[in-house]
C-alpha positions in Angstrom: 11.5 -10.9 -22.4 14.3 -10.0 -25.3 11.0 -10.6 -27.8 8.7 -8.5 -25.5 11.3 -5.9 -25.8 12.0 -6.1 -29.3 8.4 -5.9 -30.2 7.9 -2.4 -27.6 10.5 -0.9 -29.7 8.6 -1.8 -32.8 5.4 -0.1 -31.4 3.5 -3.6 -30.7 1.8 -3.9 -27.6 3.6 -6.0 -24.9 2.8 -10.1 -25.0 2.5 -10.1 -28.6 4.4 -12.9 -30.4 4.6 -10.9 -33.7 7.1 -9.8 -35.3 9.3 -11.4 -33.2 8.6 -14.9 -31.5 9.8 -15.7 -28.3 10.6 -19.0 -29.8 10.8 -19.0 -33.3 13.2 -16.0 -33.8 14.6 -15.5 -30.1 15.7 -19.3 -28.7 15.8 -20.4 -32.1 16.2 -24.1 -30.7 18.2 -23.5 -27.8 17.7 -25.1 -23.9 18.3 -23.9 -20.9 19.6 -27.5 -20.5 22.6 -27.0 -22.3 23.0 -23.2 -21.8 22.6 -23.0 -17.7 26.0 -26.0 -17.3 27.4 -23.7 -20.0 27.3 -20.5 -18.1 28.2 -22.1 -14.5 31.6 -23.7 -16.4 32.0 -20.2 -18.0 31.5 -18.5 -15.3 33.2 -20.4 -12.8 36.7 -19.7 -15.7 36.3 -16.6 -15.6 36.6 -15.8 -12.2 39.3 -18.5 -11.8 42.2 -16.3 -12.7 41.4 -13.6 -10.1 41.5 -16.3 -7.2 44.6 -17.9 -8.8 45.9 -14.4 -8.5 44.8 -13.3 -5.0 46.4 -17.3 -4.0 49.6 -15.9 -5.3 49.3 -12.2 -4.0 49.1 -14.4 -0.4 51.8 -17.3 -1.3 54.2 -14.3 -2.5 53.4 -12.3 1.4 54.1 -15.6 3.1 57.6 -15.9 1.0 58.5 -12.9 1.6 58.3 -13.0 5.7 60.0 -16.6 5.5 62.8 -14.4 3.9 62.4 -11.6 6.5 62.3 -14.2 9.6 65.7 -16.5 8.5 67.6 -15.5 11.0 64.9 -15.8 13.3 66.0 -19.1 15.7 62.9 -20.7 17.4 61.7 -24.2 19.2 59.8 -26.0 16.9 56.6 -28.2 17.9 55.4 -31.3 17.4 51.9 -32.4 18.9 51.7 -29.1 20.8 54.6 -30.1 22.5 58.7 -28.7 22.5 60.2 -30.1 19.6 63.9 -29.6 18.0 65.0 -26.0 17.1 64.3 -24.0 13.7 63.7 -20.6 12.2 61.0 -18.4 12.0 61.8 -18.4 8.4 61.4 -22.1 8.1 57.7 -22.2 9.4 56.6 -19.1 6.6 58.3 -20.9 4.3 56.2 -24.1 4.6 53.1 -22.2 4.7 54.0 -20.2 1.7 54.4 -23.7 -0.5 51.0 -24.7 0.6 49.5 -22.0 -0.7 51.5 -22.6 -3.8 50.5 -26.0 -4.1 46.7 -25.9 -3.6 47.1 -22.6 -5.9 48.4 -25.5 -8.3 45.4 -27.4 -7.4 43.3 -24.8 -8.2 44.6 -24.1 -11.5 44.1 -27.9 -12.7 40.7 -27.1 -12.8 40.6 -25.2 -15.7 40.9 -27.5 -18.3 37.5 -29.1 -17.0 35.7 -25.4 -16.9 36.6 -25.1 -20.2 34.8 -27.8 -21.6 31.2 -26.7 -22.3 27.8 -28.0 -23.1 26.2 -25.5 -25.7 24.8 -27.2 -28.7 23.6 -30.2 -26.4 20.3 -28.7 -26.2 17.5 -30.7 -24.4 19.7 -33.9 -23.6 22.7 -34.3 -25.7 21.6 -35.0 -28.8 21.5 -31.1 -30.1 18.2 -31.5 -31.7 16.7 -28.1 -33.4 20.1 -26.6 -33.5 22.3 -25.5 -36.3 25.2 -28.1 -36.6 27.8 -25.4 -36.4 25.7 -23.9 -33.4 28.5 -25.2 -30.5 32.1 -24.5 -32.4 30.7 -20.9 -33.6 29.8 -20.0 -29.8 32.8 -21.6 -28.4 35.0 -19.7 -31.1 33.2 -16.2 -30.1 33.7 -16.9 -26.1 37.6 -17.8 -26.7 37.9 -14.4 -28.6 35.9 -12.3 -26.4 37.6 -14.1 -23.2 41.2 -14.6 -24.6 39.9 -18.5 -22.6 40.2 -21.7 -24.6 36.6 -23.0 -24.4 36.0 -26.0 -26.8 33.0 -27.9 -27.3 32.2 -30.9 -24.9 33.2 -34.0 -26.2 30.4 -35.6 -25.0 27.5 -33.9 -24.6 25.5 -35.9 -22.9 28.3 -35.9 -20.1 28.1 -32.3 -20.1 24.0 -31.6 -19.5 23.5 -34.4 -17.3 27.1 -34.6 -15.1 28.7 -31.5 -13.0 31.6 -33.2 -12.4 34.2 -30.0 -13.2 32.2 -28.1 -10.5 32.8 -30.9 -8.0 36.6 -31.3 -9.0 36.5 -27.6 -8.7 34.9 -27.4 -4.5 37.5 -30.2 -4.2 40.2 -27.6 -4.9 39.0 -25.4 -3.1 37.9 -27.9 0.2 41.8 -28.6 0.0 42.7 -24.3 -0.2 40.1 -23.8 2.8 41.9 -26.5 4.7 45.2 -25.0 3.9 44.4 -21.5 5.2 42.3 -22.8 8.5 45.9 -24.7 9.2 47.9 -21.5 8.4 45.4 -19.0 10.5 45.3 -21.2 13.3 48.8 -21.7 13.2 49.6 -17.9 13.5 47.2 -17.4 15.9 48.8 -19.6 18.0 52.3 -18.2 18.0 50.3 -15.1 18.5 49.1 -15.8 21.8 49.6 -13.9 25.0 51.3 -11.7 24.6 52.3 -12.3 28.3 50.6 -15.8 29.0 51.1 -17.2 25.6 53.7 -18.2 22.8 54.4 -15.0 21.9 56.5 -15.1 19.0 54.7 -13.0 16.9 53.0 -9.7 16.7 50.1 -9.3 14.7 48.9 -5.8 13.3 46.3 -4.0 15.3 43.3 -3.7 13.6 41.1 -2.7 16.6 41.4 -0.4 19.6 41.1 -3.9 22.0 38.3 -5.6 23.4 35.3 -3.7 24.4 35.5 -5.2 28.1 39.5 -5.3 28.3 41.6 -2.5 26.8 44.6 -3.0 24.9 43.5 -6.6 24.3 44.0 -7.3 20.1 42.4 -10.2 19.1 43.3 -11.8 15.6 40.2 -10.8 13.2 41.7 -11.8 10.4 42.9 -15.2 11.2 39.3 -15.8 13.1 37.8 -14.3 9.9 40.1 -17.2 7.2 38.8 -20.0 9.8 35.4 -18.9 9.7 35.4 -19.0 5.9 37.5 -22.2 5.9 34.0 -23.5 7.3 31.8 -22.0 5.3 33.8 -23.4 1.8 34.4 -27.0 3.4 30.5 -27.2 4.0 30.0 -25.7 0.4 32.2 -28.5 -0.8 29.5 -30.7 0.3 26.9 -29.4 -0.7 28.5 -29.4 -4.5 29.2 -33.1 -3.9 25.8 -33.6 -2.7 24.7 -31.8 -6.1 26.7 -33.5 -8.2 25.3 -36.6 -7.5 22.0 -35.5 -8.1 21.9 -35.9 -11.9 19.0 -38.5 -12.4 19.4 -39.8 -16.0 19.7 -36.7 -18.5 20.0 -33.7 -16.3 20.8 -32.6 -13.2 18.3 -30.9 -11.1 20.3 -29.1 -8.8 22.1 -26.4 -11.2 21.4 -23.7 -8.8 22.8 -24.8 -5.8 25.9 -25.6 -7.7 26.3 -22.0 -8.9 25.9 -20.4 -5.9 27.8 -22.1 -4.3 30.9 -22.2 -6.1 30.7 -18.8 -7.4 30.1 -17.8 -3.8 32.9 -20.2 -2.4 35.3 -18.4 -5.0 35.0 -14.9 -3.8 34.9 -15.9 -0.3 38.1 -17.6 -0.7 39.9 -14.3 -3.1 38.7 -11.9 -0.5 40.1 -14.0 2.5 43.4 -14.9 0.8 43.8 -10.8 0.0 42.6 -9.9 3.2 45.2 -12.3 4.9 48.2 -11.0 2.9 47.3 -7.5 3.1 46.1 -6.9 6.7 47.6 -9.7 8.3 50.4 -11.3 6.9 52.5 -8.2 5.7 52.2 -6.4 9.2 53.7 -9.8 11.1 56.9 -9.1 13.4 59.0 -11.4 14.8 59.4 -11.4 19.1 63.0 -12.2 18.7 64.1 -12.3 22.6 60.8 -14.6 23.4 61.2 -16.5 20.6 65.0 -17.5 22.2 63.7 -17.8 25.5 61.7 -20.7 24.7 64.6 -22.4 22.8 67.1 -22.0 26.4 63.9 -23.5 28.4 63.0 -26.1 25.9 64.4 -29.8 27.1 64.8 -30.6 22.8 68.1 -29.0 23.3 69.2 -32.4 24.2 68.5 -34.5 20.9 72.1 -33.5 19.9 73.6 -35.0 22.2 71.7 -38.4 21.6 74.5 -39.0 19.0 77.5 -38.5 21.5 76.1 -39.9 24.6 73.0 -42.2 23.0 69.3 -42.0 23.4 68.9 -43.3 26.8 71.2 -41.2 28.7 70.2 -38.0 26.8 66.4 -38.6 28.1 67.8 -38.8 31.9 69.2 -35.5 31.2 66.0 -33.8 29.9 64.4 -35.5 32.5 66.3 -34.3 35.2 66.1 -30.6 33.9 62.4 -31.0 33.9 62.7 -32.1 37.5 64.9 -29.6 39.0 63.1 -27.2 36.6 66.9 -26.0 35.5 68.2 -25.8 31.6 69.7 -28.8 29.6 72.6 -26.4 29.1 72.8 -26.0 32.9 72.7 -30.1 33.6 74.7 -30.7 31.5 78.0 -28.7 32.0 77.1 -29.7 36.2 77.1 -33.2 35.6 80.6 -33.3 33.9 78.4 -34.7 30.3 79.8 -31.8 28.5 82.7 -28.4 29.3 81.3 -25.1 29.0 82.8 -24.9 25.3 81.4 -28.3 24.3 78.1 -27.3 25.1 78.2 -23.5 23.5 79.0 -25.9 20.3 76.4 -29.1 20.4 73.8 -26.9 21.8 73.9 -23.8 19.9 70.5 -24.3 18.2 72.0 -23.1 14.9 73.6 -26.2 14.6 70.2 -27.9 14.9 69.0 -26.4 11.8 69.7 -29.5 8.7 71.1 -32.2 9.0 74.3 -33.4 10.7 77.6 -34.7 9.2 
């Protein structure tokens, strides 16, 4: 096509081969076997720093709500079932370091992407290529990307292995599990509002349900599981690809592109997408939020230390029973005066660890 071109502007009918040859003065001894793993690795660099940054834009919303919600006191929950106190700033703040560290995950990729096959030509060897082909093309992408792209080590490696773009859907299988946790997390303290947790509001973002008014459903958070999907079955389909390398090149080059260049725009979107319209707009139910703690039988882990395990569990037991409080119990069956129990069971104290 470039010779085709070149010749038209030269006033020589199209499919002519002189002045310019398609071979000869265009390709000048390059492959598409060395120049197609080039371009996916350069590609896939380039557009790394934009998702590194829209992980951050999201691991900076989630910090700043775990600040917002400190002083936010709330049951915790293990296996979907009342656990010991903590705050609402607590459960952002673990959120906001997993995005940090599979942002960090991310970002270990990059040396890998950097590394690139040009000069290999048909297999490796770089046969019919200038010997300074590689370092002069490297050297021009590094100054015209301000990336450090070097020359493959091994060449051969580079044509006939993908092994930086499976590394890379690794990183990014580990970032879509991340954000299905977080969104289906949220979503759950989300529920209700009047027949579920309840502890936080999301943003509208729709005027309700088209068969129920006022109903708000989380888009967003159905939106980052959705996607979450979509990556982790990309991530498969890279693996899948990589693998399929027989001898000196590997055949499925296309699928590998598209799918982690796809996979890492799906994943930049989401991640703004969730700060932006989700994240930011998050309030905190305060009052149901300290409901649940008064009704939550977890209250009486405290008192494990004082009275010991077995005793406390009769206690909870009983308030499960009589459907009462732990406080309540407690102070009636003589375990604990009024005061003590205002100071072993204020939930604030339940917070680290104890002296």
């Amino acid at each position: 096509m470039i010779a085709n071109r070149a010749n038209e502007l030269l006033g020589v009918p199209l499919g002519s081969k002189k002045p310019v040859h398609p071979n000869d003065h265009v390709n000048r001894g390059q492959s598409s076997n060395d120049v197609i793993p080039t371009v996916i690795s350069l590609a896939n660099r380039v557009r790394l720093d934009g998702l590194a940054e829209a992980m951050g834009l999201l691991q900076r919303s989630l910090s700043r709500k775990a600040s917002e919600f400190a002083g936010v006191l709330k049951i915790g929950r293990t296996h979907l079932q009342d656990a010991v106190p903590m705050t609402l700033g607590q459960e952002f703040s673990g959120w906001a370091r997993q995005v940090e560290k599979v942002r960090e995950l991310v970002m270990r990729c990059a040396p890998g992407l950097e590394e690139l096959a040009i000069g290999g030509t048909a297999l490796g060897t770089g046969i019919n290529t200038h010997p300074d082909f590689a370092r002069r093309v490297t050297a021009a992408l590094t100054q015209a990307t301000r990336i450090p792209f070097r020359e493959a080590s091994n060449k051969f490696e580079a044509i006939a292995a993908r092994d930086s773009q499976v590394e890379l859907m690794g990183a990014l299988n580990g970032t879509a599990v991340c954000l299905a946790k977080i969104a289906n997390d949220l979503r759950l303290l989300a529920s209700g509002p009047r027949t579920g947790l309840g502890e936080i509001v999301l943003p509208s973002l729709q005027p309700g349900s088209s068969i129920m008014p006022g109903k708000v459903n989380p888009v967003i958070l159905e939106m980052t599981i959705q996607v979450a999907a979509r990556v982790m079955g990309s991530s498969l389909s890279v693996t899948i690809g990589g693998q399929s390398g027989p001898l000196q090149l590997n055949m499925m080059l296309p699928l590998i592109a598209w799918e982690t260049l796809g996979s890492m725009e799906l994943v930049k979107n989401t991640c703004e997408a969730l700060a932006m319209r989700c994240v930011d707009g998050i309030a905190a139910d305060v009052a149901r939020s300290r409901e649940w703690i008064e009704q939550s039988l977890a209250l009486v882990t405290p008192l494990a230390l004082k009275i010991g395990y077995d005793r406390a569990a009769k206690l909870a037991q009983k308030a499960l029973a009589e459907n009462r409080t732990v406080r309540d119990v407690v102070i009636s069956e003589g375990v604990l005066s009024a005061q003590e129990a205002d100071k072993i069971l204020d939930p604030r104290s339940m917070l680290g660890p104890s002296a």
